[in-house]
C-alpha positions as CSV (number, residue, x, y, z in Angstrom):
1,X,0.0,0.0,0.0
2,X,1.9,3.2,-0.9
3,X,0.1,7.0,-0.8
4,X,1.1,10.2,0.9
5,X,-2.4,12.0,0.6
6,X,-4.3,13.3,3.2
7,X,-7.3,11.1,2.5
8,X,-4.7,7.4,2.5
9,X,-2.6,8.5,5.3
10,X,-6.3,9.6,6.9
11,X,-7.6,5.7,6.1
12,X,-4.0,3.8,6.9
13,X,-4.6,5.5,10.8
14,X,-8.1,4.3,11.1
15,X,-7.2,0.8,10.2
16,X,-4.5,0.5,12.6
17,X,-6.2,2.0,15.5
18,X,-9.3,-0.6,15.2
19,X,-7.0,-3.2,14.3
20,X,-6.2,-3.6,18.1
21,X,-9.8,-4.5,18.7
22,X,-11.1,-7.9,17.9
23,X,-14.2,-6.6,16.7
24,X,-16.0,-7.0,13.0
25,X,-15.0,-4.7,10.3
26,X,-16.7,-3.2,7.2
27,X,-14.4,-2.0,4.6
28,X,-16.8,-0.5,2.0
29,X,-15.1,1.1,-1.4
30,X,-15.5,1.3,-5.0
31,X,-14.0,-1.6,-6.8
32,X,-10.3,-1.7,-7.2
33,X,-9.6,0.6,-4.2
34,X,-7.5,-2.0,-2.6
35,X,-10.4,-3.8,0.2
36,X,-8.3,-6.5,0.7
37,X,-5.0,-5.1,1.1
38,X,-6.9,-3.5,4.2
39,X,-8.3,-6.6,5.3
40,X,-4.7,-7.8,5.4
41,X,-3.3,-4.9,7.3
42,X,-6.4,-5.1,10.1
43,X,-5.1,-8.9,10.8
44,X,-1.2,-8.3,10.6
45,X,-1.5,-5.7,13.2
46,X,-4.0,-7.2,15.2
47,X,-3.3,-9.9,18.4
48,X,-4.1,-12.3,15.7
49,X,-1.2,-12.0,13.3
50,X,0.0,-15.1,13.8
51,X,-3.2,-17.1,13.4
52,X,-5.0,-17.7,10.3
53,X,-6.1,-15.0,7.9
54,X,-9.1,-17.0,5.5
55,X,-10.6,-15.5,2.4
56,X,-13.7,-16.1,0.4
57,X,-15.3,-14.1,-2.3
58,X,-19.0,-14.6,-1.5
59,X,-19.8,-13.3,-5.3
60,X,-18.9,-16.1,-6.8
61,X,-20.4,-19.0,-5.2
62,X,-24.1,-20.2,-5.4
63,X,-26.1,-19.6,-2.1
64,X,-25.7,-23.9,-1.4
65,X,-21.9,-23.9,-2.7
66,X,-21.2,-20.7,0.0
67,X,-23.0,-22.4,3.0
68,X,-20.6,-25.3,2.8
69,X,-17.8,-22.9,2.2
70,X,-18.5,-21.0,5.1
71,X,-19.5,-23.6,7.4
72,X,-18.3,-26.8,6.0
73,X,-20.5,-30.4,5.5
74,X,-20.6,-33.9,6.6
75,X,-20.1,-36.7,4.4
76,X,-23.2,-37.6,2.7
77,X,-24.8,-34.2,3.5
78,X,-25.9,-34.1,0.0
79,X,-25.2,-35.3,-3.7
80,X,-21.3,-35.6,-4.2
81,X,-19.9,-34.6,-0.5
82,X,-18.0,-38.0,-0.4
83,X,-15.8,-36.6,3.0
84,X,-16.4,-34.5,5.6
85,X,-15.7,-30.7,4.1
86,X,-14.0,-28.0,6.8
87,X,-15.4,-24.5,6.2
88,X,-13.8,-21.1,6.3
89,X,-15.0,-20.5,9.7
90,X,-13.5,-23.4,11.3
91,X,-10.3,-22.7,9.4
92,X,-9.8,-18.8,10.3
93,X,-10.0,-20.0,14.0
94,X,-7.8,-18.0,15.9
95,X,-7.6,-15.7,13.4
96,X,-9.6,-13.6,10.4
97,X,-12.1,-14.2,8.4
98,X,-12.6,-11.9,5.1
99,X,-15.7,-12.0,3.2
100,X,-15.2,-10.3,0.3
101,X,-18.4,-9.0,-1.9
102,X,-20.3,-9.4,1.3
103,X,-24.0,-7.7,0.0
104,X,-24.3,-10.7,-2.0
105,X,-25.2,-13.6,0.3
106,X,-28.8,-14.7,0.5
107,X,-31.1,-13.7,3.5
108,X,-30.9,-17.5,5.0
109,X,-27.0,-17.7,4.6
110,X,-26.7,-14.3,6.7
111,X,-28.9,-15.9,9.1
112,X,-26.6,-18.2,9.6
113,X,-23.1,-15.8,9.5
114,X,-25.1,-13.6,12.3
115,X,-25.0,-17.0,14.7
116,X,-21.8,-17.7,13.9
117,X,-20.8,-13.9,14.9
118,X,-22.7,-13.4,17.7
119,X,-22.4,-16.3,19.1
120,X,-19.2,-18.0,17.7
121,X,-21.2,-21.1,17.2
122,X,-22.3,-23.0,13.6
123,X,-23.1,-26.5,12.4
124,X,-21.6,-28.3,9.8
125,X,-24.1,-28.7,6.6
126,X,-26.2,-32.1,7.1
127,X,-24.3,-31.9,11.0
128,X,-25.6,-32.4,14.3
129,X,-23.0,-31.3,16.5
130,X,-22.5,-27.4,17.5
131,X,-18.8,-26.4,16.9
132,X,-17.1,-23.1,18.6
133,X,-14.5,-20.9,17.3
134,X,-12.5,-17.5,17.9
135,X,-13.0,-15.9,14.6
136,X,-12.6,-11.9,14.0
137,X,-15.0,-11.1,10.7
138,X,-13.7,-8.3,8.3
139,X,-16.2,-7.9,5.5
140,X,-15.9,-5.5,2.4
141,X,-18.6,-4.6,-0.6
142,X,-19.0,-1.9,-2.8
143,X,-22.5,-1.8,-1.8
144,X,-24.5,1.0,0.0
145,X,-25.6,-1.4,2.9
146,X,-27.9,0.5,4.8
147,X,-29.6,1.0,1.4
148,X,-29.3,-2.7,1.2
149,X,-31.1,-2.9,4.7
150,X,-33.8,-0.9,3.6
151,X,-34.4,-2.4,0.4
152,X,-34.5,-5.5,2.1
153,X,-31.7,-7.5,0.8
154,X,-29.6,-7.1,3.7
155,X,-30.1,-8.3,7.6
156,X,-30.1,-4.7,9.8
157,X,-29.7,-7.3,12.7
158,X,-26.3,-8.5,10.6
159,X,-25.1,-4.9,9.4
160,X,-25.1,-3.7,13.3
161,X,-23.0,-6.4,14.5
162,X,-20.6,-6.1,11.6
163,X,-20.6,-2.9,11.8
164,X,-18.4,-2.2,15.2
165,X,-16.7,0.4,12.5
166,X,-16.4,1.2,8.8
167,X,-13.6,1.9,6.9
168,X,-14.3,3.6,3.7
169,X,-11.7,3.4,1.5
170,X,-11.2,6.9,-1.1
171,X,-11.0,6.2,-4.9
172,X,-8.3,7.1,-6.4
173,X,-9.6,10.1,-8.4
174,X,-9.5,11.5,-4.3
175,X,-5.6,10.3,-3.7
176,X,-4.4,12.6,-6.8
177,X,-1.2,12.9,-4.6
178,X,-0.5,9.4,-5.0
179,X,-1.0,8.3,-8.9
180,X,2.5,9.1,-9.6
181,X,3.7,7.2,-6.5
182,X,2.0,4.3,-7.7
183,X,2.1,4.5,-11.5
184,X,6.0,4.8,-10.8
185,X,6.0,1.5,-8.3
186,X,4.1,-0.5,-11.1
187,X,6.0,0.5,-14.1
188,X,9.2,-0.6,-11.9
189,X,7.3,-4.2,-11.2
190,X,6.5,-4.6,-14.8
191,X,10.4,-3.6,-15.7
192,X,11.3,-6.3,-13.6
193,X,8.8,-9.0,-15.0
194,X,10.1,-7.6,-18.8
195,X,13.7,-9.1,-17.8
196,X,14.6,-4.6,-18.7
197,X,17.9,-3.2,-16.6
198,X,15.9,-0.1,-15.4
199,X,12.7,2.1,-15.9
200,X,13.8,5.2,-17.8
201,X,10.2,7.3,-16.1
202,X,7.4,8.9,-17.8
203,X,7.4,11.6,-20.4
204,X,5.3,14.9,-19.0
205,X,2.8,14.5,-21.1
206,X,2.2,11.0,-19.7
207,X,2.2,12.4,-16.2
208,X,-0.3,15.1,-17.2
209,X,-2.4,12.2,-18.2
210,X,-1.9,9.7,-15.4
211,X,-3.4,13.0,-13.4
212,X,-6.1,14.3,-15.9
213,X,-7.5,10.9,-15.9
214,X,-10.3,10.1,-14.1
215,X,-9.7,6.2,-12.8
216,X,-13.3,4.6,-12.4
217,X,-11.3,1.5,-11.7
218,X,-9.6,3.1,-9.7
219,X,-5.7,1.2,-8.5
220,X,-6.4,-2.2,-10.3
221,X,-7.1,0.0,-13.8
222,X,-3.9,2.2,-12.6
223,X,-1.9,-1.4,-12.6
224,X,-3.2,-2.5,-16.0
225,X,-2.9,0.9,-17.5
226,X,0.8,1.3,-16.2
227,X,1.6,-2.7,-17.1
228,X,0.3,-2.4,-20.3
229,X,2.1,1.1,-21.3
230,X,5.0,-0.4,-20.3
231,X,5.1,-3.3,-22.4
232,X,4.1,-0.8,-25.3
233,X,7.3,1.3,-25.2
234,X,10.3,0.2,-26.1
235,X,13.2,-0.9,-23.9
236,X,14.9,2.0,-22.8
237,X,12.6,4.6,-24.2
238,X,10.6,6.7,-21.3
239,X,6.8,5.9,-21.7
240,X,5.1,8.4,-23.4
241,X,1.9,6.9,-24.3
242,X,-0.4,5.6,-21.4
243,X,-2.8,2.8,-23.1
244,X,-6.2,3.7,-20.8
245,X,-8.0,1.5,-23.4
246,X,-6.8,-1.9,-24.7
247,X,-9.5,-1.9,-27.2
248,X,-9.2,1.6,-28.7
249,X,-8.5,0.9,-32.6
250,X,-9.7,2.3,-35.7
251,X,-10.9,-0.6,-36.8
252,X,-13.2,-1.6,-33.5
253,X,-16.1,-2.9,-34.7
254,X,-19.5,-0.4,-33.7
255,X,-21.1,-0.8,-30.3
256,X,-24.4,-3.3,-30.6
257,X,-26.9,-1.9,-27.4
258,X,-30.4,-4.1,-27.9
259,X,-33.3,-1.4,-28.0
260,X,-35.7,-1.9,-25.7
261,X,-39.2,-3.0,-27.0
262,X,-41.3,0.4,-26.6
263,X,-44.6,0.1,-25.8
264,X,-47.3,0.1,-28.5
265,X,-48.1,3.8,-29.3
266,X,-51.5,4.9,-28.4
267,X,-53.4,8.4,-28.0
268,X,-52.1,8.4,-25.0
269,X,-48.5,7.5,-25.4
270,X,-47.7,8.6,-28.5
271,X,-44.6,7.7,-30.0
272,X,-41.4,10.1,-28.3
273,X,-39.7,11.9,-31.4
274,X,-36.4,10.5,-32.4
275,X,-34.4,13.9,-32.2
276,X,-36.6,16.5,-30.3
277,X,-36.2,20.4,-31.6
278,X,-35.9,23.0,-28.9
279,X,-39.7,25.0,-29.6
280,X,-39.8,28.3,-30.4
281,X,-39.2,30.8,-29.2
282,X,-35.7,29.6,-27.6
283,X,-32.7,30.9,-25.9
284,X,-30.2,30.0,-28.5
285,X,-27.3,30.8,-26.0
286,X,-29.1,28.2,-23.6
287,X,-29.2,25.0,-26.4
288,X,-26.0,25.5,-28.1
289,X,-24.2,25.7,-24.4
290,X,-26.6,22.3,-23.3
291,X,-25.1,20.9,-26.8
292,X,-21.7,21.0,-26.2
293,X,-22.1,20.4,-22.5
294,X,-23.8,16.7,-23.5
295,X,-21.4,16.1,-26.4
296,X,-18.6,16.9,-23.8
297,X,-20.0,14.2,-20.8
298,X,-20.5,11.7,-24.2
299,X,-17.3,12.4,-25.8
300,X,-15.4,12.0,-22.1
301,X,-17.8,8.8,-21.3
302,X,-16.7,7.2,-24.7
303,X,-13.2,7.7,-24.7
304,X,-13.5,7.1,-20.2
305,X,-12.4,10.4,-19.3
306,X,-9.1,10.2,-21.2
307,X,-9.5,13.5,-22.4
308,X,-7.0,13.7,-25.5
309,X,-8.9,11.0,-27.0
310,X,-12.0,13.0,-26.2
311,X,-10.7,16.1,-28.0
312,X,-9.9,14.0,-30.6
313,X,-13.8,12.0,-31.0
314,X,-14.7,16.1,-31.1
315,X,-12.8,17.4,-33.7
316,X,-11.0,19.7,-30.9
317,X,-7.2,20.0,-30.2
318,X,-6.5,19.2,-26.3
319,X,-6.5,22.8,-25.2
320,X,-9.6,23.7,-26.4
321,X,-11.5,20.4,-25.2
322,X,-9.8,21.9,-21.7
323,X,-11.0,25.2,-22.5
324,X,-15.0,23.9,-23.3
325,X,-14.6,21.8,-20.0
326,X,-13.8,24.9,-17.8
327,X,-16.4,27.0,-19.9
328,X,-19.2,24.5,-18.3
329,X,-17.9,23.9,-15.2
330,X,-17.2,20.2,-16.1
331,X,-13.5,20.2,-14.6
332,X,-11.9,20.3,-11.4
333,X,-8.9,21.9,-10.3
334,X,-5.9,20.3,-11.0
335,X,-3.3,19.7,-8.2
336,X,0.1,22.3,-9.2
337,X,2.6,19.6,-9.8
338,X,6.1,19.9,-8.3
339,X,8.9,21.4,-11.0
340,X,10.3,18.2,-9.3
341,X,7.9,16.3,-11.3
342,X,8.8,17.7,-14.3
């Protein structure tokens, strides 16, 4: 985990002070921010560091194939389970449990996880006998939970016992101090892996990009983006290119989005025009500036916020896509870089 920014140092000192406390965790973030890494950092600095840290991604797993994952099964509990099958809890005992893409267990499972927490006791699936362990539970999602609980496709009874505290982890269009840091770190991984003597840095032009960018997927697309650059530029040439977009090519074949069956027009629903003219009269100034501000956020959204290659879908050189962006308000203030950086 590397960052000097406010909000990462902010997040590294939350995590260490609850760390200490063998009580559940949330970690909630978009994806890519790194959950896991603070999962890992909550169990090497806690009293538990030398036991067990389990994981499990509860995404990927059907609600049947999770409950014996979790809690393990007899032999003979059901078609196939030929041998008795330890589950995650009884293996993190001692230690941490991490349940990564939490949101997405059923209703009965968390019925089942809220036992198991509260009382540190579970059954084996197709079992008899109650088993006890000494597991701490760090979960993580990229859900809005308490949303979650009031849709009704979470447990509130679960959320406030995992809940002791939340740590939110920042994207990484928040940590603008630290892209460098880390673009820097990865290139020097991938130098490595390339069999290359050394990392000759990045062009400023590709540092003004790295920082104009806006990172949905926040450090795992930093990785690839860095990685793949990398690999694109020469041995011994500094990288002056940054590939945001593997599939960027001229020759890309046309998006396909299935239209939506409208409903059958009636007197009452008559069919919405295609292309919808401004009536008359109109304040020009108004519609040409709501023009370019929605060819702007569809220019940026194609192109995912790389803004030269947005300038370049518009027809516009770099300066005056930059130019249109600060006309309407559509771009924040960059960070003064360091002559350093230069």
């Amino acid at each position: 985990m590397l960052g000097e920014s406010p909000a990462f140092l902010a997040l590294l000192e939350e995590t260490s002070r609850v760390a200490a406390i063998s009580k559940p965790v949330l970690v909630i973030g978009e994806r890519g921010t790194g959950k896991e890494l603070i999962a890992a950092r909550l169990h090497y600095l806690s009293p538990r560091w030398q036991g067990p840290l389990v994981k499990l991604n509860c995404a990927t797993l059907t609600e049947s194939l999770l409950e014996s994952e979790l809690f393990g099964h007899e032999a003979g509990a059901f078609t196939g389970a030929s041998r008795r099958h330890i589950g995650r809890f009884e293996q993190a005992d001692g230690g941490t449990l991490f349940l990564d893409e939490l949101a997405n267990v059923s209703l009965r499972v968390q019925e089942k996880i809220l036992r198991a927490v509260e009382y540190g006791e579970f059954q084996r699936v197709g079992g008899t006998q109650t088993l006890s362990v000494d597991v701490r539970i760090v979960g993580a999602t990229n859900v809005d939970l308490p949303a979650a609980v009031r849709a009704g496709h979470f447990r509130a009874d679960l959320l406030d016992r995992l809940a002791f505290d939340v740590l939110t982890v920042p994207p990484l269009r928040s940590r603008s101090e630290d892209v460098l840091a880390l673009a820097g770190h990865f290139a020097v991984e991938i130098t490595r892996e390339l069999d290359r003597e050394f990392f000759p840095g990045f062009t400023p032009a590709a540092r003004a990009a790295l920082l104009d960018y806006a990172w949905p997927g926040n450090v795992r697309e930093l990785k690839n983006a860095i990685e793949r650059s990398v690999y694109r530029t020469p041995a011994g040439e500094p990288v002056e290119r940054i590939v945001f977009d593997p599939f960027a090519s001229a020759w890309r074949p046309p998006a396909v989005t299935p239209a939506a069956e409208p409903d059958a027009p009636t007197a009452s629903n008559p069919p919405a025009p295609t292309n919808p003219e401004p009536a008359l009269p109109c304040d020009l100034k108004h519609e040409v500036a709501r023009l370019e501000t929605r060819l702007l956020e569809q220019a940026l959204a194609q192109a995912r916020h790389h803004q030269p290659q947005a300038a370049a879908l518009l027809g516009l050189s770099y300066h005056q896509l930059r130019a249109l962006l600060r006309k309407h308000g559509m771009v924040t203030p960059r960070r003064r870089r360091n002559p350093a950086d230069s």
